[in-house]
DRENMI-804701 format. One record per residue (C-alpha): residue number from 1; residue in one letter; z, y, x. Coordinates in steps of 0.25 Angstrom, whole numbers, plus 2048, in hexadecimal, padded with zeros to 3 digits. Layout:
<rs>
resi=NUM | resn=a | up=Z | north=Y | east=X
...
</rs>
This chain:
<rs>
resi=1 | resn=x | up=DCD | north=1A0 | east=638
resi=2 | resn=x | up=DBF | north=1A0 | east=641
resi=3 | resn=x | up=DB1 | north=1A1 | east=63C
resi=4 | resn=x | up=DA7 | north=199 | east=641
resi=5 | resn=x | up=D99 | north=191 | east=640
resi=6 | resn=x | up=D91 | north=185 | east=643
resi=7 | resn=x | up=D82 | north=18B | east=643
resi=8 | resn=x | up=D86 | north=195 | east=63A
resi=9 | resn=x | up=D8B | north=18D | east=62F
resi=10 | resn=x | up=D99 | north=198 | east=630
resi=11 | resn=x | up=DA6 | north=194 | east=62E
resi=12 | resn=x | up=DB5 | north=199 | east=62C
resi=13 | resn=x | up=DBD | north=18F | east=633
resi=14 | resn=x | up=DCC | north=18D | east=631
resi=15 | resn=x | up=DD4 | north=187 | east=63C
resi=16 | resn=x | up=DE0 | north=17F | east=635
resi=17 | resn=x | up=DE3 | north=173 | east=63C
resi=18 | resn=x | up=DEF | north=16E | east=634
resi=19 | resn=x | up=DEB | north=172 | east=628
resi=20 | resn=x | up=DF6 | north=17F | east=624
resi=21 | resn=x | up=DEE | north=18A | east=625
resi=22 | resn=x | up=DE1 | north=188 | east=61D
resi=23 | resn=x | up=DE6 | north=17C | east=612
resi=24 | resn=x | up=DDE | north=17B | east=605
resi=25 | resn=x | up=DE8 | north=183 | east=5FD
resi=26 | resn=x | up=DE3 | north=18F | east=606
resi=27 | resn=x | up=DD6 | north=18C | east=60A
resi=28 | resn=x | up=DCF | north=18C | east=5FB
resi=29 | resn=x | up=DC3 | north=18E | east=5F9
resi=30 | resn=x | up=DC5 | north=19D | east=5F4
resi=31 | resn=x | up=DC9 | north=19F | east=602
resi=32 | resn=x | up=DBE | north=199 | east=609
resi=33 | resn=x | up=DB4 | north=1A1 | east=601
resi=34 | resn=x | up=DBC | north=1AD | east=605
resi=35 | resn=x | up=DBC | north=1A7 | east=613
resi=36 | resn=x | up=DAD | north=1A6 | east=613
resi=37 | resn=x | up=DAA | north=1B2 | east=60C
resi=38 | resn=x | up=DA0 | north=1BB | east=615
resi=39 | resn=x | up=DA3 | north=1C8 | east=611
resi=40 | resn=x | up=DB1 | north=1C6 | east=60B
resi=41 | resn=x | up=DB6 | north=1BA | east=616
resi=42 | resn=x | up=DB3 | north=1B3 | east=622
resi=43 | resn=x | up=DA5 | north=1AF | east=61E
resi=44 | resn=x | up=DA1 | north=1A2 | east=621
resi=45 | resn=x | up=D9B | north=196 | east=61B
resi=46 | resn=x | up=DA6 | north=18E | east=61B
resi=47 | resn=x | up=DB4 | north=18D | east=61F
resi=48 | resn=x | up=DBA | north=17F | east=629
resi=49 | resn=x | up=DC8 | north=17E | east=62A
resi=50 | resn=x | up=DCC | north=176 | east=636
resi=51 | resn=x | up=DD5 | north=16C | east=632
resi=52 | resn=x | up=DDB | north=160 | east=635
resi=53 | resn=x | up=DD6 | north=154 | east=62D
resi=54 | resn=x | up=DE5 | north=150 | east=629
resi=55 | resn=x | up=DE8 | north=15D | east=623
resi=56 | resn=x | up=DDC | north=15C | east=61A
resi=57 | resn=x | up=DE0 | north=157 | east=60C
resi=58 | resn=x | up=DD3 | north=14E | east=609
resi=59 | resn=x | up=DCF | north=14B | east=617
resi=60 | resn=x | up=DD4 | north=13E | east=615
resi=61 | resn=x | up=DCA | north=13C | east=609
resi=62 | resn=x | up=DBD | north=141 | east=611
resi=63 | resn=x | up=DC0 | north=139 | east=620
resi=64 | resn=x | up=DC6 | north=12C | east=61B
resi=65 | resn=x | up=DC8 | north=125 | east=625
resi=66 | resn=x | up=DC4 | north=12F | east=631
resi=67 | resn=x | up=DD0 | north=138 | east=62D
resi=68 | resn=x | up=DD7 | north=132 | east=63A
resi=69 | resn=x | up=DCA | north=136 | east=643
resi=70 | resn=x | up=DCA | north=144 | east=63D
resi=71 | resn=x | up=DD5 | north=14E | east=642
resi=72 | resn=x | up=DCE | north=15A | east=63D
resi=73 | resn=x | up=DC6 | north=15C | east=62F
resi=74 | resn=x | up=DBB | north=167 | east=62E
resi=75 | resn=x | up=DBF | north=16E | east=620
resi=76 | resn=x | up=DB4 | north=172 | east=61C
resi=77 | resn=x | up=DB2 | north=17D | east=60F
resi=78 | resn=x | up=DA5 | north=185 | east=60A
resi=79 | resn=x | up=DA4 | north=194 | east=608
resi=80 | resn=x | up=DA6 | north=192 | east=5F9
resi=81 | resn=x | up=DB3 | north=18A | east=5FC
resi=82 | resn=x | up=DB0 | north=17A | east=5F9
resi=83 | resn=x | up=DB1 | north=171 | east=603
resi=84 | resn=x | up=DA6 | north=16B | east=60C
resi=85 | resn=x | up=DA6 | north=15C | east=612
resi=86 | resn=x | up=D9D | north=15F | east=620
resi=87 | resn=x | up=D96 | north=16B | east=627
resi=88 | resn=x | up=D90 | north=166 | east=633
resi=89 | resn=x | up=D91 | north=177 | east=63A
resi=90 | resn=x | up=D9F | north=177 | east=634
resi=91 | resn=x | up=DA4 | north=16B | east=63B
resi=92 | resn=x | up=D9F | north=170 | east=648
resi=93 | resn=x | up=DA3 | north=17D | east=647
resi=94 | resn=x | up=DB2 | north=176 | east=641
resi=95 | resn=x | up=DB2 | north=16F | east=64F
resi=96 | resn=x | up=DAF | north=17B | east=656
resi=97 | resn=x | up=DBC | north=183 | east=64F
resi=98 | resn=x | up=DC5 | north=176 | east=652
resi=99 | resn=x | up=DC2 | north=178 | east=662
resi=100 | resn=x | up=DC3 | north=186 | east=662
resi=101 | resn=x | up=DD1 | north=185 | east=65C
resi=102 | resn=x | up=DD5 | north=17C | east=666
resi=103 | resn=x | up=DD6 | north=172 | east=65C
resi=104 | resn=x | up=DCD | north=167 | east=662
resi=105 | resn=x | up=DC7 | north=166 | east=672
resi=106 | resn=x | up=DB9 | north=168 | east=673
resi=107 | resn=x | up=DB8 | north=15F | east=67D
resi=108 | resn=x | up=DBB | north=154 | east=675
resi=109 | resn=x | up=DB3 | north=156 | east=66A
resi=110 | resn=x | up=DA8 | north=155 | east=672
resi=111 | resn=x | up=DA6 | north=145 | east=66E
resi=112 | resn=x | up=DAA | north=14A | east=65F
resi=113 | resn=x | up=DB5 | north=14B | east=656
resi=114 | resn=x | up=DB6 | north=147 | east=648
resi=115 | resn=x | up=DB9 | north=154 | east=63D
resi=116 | resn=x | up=DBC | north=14F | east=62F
resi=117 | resn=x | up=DB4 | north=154 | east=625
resi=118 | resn=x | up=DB2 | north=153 | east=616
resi=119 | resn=x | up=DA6 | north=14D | east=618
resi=120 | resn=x | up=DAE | north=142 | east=621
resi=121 | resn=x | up=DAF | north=143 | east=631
resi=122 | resn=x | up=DA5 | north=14A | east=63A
resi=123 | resn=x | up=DA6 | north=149 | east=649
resi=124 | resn=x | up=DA3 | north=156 | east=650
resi=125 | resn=x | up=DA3 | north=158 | east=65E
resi=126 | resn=x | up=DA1 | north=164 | east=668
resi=127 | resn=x | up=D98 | north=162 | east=674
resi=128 | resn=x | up=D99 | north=168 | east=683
resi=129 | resn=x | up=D8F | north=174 | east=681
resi=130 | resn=x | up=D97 | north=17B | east=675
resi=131 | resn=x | up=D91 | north=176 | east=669
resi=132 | resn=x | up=D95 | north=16B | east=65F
resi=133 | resn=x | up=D92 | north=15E | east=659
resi=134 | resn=x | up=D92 | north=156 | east=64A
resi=135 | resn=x | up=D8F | north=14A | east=645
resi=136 | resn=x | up=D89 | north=14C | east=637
resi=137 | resn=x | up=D89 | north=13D | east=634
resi=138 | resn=x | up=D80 | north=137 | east=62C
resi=139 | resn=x | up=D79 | north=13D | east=621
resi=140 | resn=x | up=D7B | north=136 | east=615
resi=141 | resn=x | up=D70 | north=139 | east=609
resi=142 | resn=x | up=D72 | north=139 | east=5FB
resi=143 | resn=x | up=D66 | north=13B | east=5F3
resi=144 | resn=x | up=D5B | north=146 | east=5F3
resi=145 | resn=x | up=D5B | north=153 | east=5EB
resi=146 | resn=x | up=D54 | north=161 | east=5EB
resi=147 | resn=x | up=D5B | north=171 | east=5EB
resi=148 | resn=x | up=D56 | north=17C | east=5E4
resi=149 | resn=x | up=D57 | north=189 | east=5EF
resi=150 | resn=x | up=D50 | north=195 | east=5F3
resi=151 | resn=x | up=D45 | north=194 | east=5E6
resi=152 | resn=x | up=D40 | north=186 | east=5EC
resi=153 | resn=x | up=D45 | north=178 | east=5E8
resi=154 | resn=x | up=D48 | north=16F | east=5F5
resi=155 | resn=x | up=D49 | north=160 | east=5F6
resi=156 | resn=x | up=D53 | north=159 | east=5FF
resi=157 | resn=x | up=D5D | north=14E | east=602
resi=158 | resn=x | up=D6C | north=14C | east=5FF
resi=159 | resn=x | up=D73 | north=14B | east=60B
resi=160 | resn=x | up=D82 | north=14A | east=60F
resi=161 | resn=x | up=D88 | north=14D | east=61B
resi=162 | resn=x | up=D95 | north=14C | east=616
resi=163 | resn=x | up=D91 | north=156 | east=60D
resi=164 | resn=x | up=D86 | north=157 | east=606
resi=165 | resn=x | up=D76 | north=15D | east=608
resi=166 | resn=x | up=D6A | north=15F | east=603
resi=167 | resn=x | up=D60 | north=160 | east=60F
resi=168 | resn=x | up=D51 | north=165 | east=60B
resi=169 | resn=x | up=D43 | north=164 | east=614
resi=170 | resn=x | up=D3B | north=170 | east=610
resi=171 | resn=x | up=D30 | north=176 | east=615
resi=172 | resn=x | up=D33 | north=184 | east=610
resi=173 | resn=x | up=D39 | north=18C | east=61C
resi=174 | resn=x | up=D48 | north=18C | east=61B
resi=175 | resn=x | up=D49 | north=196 | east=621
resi=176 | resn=x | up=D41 | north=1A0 | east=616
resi=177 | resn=x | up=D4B | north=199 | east=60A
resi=178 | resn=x | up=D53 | north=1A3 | east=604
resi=179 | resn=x | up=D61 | north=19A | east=602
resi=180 | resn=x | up=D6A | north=1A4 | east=5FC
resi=181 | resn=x | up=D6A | north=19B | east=5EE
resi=182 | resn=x | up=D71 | north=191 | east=5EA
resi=183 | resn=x | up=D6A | north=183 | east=5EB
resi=184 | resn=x | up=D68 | north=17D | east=5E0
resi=185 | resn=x | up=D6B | north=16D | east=5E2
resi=186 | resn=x | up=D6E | north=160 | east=5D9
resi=187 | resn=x | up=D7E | north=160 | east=5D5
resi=188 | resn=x | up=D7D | north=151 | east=5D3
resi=189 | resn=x | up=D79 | north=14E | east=5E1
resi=190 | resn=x | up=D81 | north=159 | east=5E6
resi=191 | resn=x | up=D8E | north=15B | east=5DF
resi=192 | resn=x | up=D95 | north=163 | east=5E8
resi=193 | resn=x | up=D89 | north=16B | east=5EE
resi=194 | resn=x | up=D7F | north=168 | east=5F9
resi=195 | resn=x | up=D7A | north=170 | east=605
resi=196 | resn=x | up=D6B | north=172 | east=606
resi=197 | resn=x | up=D63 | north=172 | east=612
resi=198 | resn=x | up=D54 | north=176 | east=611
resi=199 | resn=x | up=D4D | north=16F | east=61E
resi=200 | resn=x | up=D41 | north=174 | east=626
resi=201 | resn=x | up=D3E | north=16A | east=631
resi=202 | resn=x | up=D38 | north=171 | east=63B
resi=203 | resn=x | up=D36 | north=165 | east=645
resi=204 | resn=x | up=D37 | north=157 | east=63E
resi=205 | resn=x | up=D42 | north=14F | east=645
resi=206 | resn=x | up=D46 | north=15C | east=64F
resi=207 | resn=x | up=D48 | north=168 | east=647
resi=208 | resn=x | up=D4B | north=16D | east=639
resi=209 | resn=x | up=D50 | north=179 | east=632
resi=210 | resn=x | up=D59 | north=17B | east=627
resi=211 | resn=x | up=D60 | north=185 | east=61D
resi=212 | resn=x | up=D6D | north=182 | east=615
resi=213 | resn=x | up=D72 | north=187 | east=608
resi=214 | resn=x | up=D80 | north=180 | east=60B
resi=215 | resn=x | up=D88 | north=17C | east=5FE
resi=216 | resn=x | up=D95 | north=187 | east=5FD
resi=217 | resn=x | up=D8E | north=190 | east=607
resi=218 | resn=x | up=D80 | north=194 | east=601
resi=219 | resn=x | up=D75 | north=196 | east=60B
resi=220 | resn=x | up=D78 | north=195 | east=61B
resi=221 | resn=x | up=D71 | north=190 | east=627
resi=222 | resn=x | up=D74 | north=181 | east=62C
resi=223 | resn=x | up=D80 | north=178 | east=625
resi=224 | resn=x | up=D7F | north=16C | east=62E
resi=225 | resn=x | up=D77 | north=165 | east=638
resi=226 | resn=x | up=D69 | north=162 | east=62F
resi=227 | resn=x | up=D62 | north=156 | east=637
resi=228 | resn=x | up=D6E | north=14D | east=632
resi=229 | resn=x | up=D6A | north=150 | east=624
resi=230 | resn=x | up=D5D | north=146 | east=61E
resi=231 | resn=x | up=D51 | north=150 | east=61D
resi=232 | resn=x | up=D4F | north=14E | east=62B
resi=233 | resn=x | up=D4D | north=13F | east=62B
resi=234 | resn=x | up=D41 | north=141 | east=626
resi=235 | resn=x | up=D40 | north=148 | east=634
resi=236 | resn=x | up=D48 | north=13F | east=63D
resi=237 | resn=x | up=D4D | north=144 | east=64A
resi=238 | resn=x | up=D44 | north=143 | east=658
resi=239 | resn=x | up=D46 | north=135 | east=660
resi=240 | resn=x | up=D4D | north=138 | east=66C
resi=241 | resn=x | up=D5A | north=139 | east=674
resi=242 | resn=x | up=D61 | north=142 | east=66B
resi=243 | resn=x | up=D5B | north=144 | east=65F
resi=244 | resn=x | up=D5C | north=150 | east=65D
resi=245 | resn=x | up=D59 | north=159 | east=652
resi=246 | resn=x | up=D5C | north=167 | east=64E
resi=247 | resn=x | up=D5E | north=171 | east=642
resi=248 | resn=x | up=D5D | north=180 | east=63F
resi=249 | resn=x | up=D5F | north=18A | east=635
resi=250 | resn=x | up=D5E | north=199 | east=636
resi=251 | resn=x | up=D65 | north=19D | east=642
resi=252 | resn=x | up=D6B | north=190 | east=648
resi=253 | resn=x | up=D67 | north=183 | east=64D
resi=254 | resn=x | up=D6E | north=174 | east=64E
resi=255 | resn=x | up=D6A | north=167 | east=655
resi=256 | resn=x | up=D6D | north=158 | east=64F
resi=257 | resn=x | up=D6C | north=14B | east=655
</rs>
């Protein structure tokens, strides 16, 4: 076992290539709530087992046709046990594990590699200077809706990432917002949960600033790379070579391009 994290989203990583050591019969959800447990476990936010796509009973359904192109699969479970398609920190902390255990050369994934997902294929990649890449892909929206949090009601729009969100501007201070609720959000748009994002842009088109309460997790810092995610169209990114952009939440910070 090793416990890791991408900006602070923390995880319990389970190496298991061939699938023996950590198949579904075993790795139930009572035992990753006892693996992420913080006072009783490991702690963590969520737990990845590293494992290759072909050992994965319905990875066939989620990649399709890109079974093939994905030798590994990021299986992804929440705190509270269910299963999560994407985590844009898990997958980069996922790639991290797979070179560390010798699994995969970091030298070559330096153009990218492709991890199958439940939310389909990512390609994720490490660069020269020690850090790592992914490619979120496009966001895909599917209607608008509101939360009720923190004694305030907040507007925003459904987004999937391969899973799903519920990103909302606000000019109250995220940083001030006591998140330790439960959000209360529409069932009918969001059947099997959402994470909600509450949005300060600090620089329109350069900068904003986020807080998640993330769905099977309950309050935490970032869940994935914001810029990708609508609110900020209505900021769009600088013109320029690189179009660059970044994010922050309490204690971490991200770039996007």
């Amino acid at each position: 076992m090793l416990v890791g994290h991408g900006t602070e989203n923390d995880f319990v990583v389970l190496p298991d290539p061939d699938g023996s050591l950590w198949p579904d019969d075993r790795l139930d959800a009572a035992l990753v709530r006892r693996l992420c447990d913080r006072r009783a476990g490991l702690g963590g936010d969520g737990v990845l087992r590293l494992v290759r796509s072909v050992h994965v009973p319905d990875a066939a359904a989620v990649l399709g046709g890109h079974l093939g192109s994905c030798e590994w699969f990021m299986d992804h479970r929440n705190a509270d046990g269910t299963t999560a398609e994407m985590c844009g920190n898990g997958i980069r902390l996922f790639l991290h594990a797979l070179v560390g255990e010798g699994l995969l050369d970091r030298a070559t994934c330096e153009a990218g590699v492709l991890v199958g997902t439940r939310g389909g294929p990512r390609r994720v990649g490490a660069t020269a200077d020690g850090n790592y890449w992914v490619d979120m892909g496009p966001a895909r929206e599917f209607g608008a809706g509101e939360t009720r949090l923190a004694g305030r009601t907040f507007g925003g729009i459904a987004v999937s990432m391969g899973n799903p969100h519920l990103a909302c501007l606000t000019d109250a201070a995220v940083d001030t917002l006591d998140l330790t609720g439960t959000p209360e959000v529409d069932a009918v748009l969001f059947p099997d949960g959402v994470n909600v994002e509450l949005v300060n842009v600090v620089e329109p088109g350069a900068h904003v600033r986020l807080r998640v309460v993330e769905r099977g997790v309950g309050r935490r810092g970032p869940a994935a790379p914001a810029p990708a995610r609508p609110p900020t169209r209505r900021s769009p990114p600088r013109d320029g070579p690189r179009g660059r952009s970044s994010w922050t939440s309490p204690g971490v910070a991200c770039r996007c391009r």
